[in-house]
Steps between C-alpha positions, in 0.01 A plus 500: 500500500630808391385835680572831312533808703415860390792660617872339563612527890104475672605195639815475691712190543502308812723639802577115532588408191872380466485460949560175670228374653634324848431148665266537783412208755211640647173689417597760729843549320260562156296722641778711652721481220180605286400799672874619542547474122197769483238231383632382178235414227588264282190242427599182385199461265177713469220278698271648661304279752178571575270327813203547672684800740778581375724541165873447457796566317869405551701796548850289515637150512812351558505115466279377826492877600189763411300782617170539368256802521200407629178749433265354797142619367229711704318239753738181486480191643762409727496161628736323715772352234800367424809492244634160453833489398524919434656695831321838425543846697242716459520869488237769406580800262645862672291773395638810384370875444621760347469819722465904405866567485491196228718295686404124527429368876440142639150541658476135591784221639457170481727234634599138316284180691710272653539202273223218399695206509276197315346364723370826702190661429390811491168780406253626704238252471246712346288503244417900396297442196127648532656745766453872414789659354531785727495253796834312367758680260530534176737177435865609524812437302759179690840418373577097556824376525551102441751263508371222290585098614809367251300321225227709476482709185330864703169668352291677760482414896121466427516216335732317784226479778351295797232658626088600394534644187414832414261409227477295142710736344773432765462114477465502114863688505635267747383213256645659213870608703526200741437096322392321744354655780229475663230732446109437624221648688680805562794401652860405327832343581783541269712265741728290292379593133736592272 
């Protein structure tokens, strides 16, 4: 695919092209290493995963190693889960502002979760669908960093799941992403599949 652009120089080259990339053991290395390197972008392909609360794209990955932006929609459901075989740390979005001087100041700080080692779970355990909008937020933006099992080729954390589901669109991803698991009456275990 070839994409033409209307003027040379819109698009700048990325800051990470030509860089190492280093070996990291852990999850938390990534996700330090990550944000210390400014937050490079550099999508490995251009999926977009889409589920019953939320939508996805990789922002990076390095072998087992990926962040992925998470847009968690208005009223989610957020059952009690887990991530078999993925360590995951979660961490919501800063927010910014420009102010009247035009200088740009954090107006929200938001730490890294400790790590989700498989195994743990995690989310709140409920379900805000049907719930007025102005009673729970407006969905919010979440960075997740993973560390993927050796073997397993990574797509999306939603897809590597015990837990209720969110939904069928949830459970017909985890189909599609994860052969062999176990997916029915609402509830899947990725446990073992490939």
């Amino acid at each position: 695919m070839t994409i033409k652009m209307a003027k040379p120089g819109v698009f700048s080259a990325n800051p990470m092209r030509g860089h190492a990339v280093p070996h990291w053991e852990t999850v938390r290395e990534f996700c330090e290493w990550w944000n210390a390197a400014n937050r490079p972008i550099a999508p490995p392909d251009e999926v977009v995963n889409l589920s019953d609360d939320a939508t996805s794209f990789c922002l990076f990955r390095s072998g087992q190693f990926q962040v992925e932006l998470y847009l968690i929609h208005p009223c989610p459901n957020l059952p009690i889960h887990g991530h078999p075989d993925v360590d995951v740390i979660k961490m919501r979005l800063d927010t910014w502002a420009v102010d009247d001087a035009g200088q740009l100041k954090q107006t929200t700080y938001r730490e890294a979760s400790e790590t989700l080692v498989t195994g743990e779970t995690h989310g709140a355990g409920v379900n805000f669908k049907g719930v007025a909008r102005d009673v729970v937020n407006g969905g919010f933006g979440l960075l997740a960093f993973q560390k993927w099992k050796d073997g397993l080729t990574p797509t999306t954390v939603a897809a590597r799941w015990k837990g209720p589901t969110v939904g069928p669109m949830q459970e017909d991803l985890i189909r599609r992403l994860t052969p062999g698991a176990t997916v029915m009456d609402g509830y899947a275990d990725t446990t073992g599949a490939s």
